[in-house]
C-alpha positions in Angstrom: -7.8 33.6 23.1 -8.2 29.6 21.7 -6.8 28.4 18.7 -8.3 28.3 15.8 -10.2 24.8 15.2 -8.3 22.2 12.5 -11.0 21.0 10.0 -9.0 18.1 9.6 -8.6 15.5 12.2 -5.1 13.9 12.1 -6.1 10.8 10.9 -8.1 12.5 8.1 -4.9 13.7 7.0 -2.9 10.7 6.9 -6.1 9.1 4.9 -5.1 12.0 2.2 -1.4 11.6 2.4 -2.7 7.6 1.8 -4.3 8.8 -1.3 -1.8 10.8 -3.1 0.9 8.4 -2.0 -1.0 5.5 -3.6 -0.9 7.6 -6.8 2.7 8.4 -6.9 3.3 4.7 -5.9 0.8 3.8 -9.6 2.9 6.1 -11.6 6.2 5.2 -10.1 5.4 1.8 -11.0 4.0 2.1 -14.5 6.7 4.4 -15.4 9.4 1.3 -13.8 7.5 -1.4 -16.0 7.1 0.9 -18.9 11.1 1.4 -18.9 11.4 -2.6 -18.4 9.4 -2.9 -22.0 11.6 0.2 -23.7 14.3 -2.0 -22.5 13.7 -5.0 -24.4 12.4 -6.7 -21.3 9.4 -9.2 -21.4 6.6 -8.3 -19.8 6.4 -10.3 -17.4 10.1 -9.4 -16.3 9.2 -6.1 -16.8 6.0 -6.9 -14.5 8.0 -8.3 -12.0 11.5 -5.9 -11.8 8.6 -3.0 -11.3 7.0 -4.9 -8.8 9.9 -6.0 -6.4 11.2 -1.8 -7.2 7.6 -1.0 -6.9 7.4 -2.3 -3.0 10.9 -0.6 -2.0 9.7 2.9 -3.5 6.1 2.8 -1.8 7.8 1.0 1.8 9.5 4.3 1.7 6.8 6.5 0.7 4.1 5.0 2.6 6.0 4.6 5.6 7.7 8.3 5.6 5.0 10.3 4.4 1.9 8.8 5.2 2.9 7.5 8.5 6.2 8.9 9.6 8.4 5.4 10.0 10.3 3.9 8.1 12.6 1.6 9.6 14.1 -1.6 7.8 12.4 -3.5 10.4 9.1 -3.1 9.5 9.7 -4.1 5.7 8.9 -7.7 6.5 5.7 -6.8 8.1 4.9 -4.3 4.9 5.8 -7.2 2.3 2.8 -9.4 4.1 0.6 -7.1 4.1 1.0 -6.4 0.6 0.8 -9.9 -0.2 -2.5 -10.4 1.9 -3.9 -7.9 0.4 -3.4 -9.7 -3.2 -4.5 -13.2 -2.2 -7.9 -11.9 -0.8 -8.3 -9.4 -3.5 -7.5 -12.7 -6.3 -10.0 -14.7 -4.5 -12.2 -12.0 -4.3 -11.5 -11.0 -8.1 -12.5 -14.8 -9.0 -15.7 -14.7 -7.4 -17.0 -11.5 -9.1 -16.3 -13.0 -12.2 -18.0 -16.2 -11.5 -20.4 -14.7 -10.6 -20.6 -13.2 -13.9 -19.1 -9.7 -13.8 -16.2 -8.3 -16.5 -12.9 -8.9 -14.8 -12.2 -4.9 -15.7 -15.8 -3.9 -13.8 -15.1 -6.4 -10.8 -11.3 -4.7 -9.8 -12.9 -1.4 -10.6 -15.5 -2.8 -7.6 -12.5 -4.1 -5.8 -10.1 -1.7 -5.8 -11.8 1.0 -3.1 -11.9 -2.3 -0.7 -8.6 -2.8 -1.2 -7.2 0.6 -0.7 -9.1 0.5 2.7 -8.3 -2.7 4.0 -4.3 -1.9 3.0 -4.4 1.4 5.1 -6.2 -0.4 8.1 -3.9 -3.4 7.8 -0.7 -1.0 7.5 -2.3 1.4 10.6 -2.8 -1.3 12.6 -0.2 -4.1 12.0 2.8 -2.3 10.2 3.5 1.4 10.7 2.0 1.4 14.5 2.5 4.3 16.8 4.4 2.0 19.4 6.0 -0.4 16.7 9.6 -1.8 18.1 12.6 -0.4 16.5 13.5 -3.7 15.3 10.3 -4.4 13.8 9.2 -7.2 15.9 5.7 -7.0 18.0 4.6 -3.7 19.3 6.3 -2.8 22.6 4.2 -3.3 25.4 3.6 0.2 27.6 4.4 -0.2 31.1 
């Protein structure tokens, strides 16, 4: 007798794990700036004490539930991504609303693009199935 067949591809899982990580990793961070303001904090402190916490809590998620790894040494590698992400997303941003969309309307176009290019750019370059322990360029396979 065969097995049953998976409707879900593995990959197609770890897309939905992706997903509802990302929201966990929006409310984490809202509720860590929100705090910051009930605090007394500015908002730009606030902004930026849920950002750094922001990237710690979602290395952790990201890399342990979406992707199963989660080793200090890919942290740097996680942090530029996260930071490429922004710069192309900004210049992207600045050119919608040149070109004379709302700011709101052209990250609301944005956003889906930059989900997808995160998860490629963390598939590919951060959480990879052969990634050294260390967190230094994939190991090469004999």
């Amino acid at each position: 007798m065969t097995a049953p067949r998976e409707w879900a591809s593995p990959e197609a899982w770890r897309i939905l794990r992706f997903l509802l990580v990302g929201g966990l990793n929006t409310v984490f961070g809202f509720a860590v700036y929100g705090l910051g303001l009930a605090l007394g904090l500015a908002p730009e402190i606030a902004l930026a004490v849920a950002f750094v916490v922001g990237v710690a809590f979602n290395f952790l998620t990201t890399g342990r539930i979406v992707f199963r790894q989660s080793r200090l040494g890919l942290l740097p590698r996680f942090i530029a991504v996260y930071c490429a992400v922004y710069v192309m997303n900004a210049l992207a941003l600045r050119g919608l609303i040149e070109a004379g969309l709302s700011p709101l309307v052209a990250q609301l176009i944005l956003q889906p693009l930059s989900a997808a290019l995160t998860y490629l750019l963390f598939r590919h370059f951060v959480f990879t199935p052969d990634a050294s322990p260390a967190g230094g360029p994939p190991r090469r396979r004999p």
